[in-house]
C-alpha positions as CSV (number, residue, x, y, z in Angstrom):
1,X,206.6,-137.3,-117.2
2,X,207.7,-134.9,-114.9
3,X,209.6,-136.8,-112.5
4,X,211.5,-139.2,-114.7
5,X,210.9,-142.6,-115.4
6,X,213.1,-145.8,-114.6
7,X,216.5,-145.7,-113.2
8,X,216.6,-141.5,-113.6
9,X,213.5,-140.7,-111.3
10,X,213.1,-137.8,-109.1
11,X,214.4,-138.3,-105.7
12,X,211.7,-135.8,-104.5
13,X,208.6,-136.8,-106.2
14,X,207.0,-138.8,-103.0
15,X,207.2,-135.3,-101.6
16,X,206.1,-133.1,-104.4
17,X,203.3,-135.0,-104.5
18,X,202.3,-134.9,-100.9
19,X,203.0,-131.2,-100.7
20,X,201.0,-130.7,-104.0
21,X,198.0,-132.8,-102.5
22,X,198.2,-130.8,-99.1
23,X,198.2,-127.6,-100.6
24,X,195.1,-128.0,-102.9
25,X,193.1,-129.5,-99.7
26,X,193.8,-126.3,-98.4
27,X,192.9,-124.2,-101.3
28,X,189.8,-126.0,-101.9
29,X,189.1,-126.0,-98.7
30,X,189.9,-122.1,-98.2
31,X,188.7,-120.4,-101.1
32,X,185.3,-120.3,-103.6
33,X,186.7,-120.2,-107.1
34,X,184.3,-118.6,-110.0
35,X,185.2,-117.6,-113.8
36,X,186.4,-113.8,-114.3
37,X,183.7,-113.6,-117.1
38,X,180.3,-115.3,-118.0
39,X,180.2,-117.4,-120.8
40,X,182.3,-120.2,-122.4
41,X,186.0,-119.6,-123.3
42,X,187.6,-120.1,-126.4
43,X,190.1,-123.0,-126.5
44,X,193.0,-124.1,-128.5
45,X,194.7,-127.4,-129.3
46,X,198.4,-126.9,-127.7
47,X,200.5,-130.0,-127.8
48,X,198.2,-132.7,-126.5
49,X,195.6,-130.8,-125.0
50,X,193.1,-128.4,-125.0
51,X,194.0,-125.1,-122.9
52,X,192.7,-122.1,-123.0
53,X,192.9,-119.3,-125.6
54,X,193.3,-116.5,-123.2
55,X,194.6,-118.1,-120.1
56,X,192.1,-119.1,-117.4
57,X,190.7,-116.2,-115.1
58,X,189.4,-116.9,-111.9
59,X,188.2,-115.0,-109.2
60,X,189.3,-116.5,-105.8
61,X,186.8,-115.4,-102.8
62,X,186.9,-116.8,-99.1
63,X,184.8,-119.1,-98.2
């Protein structure tokens, strides 16, 4: 939980969130994203889930 929970929440999760959201509309919106290399990556189990085993490379290109 990364903003708390219960009586200890985040004061400034409303706004994380809406800055989060903004910022991925832009991205998205901004830049073509394709994998560094062909093929599948490996993956490993790391706490509850699956990430992968050489960090995810991405090439980011202007639309």
């Amino acid at each position: 939980m990364p903003f708390g929970g219960g009586a200890h929440t985040c004061l400034g999760d409303r706004l994380a969130m809406v800055q989060m959201r903004t910022f991925l509309q832009v991205f998205t919106r901004e830049l073509a994203l394709s994998p560094a290399w062909p093929g599948d990556e490996r993956v490993r189990w790391k706490a509850f889930c699956n990430v992968q085993a050489a960090g995810c490379r991405v090439i980011a290109r202007p639309r």
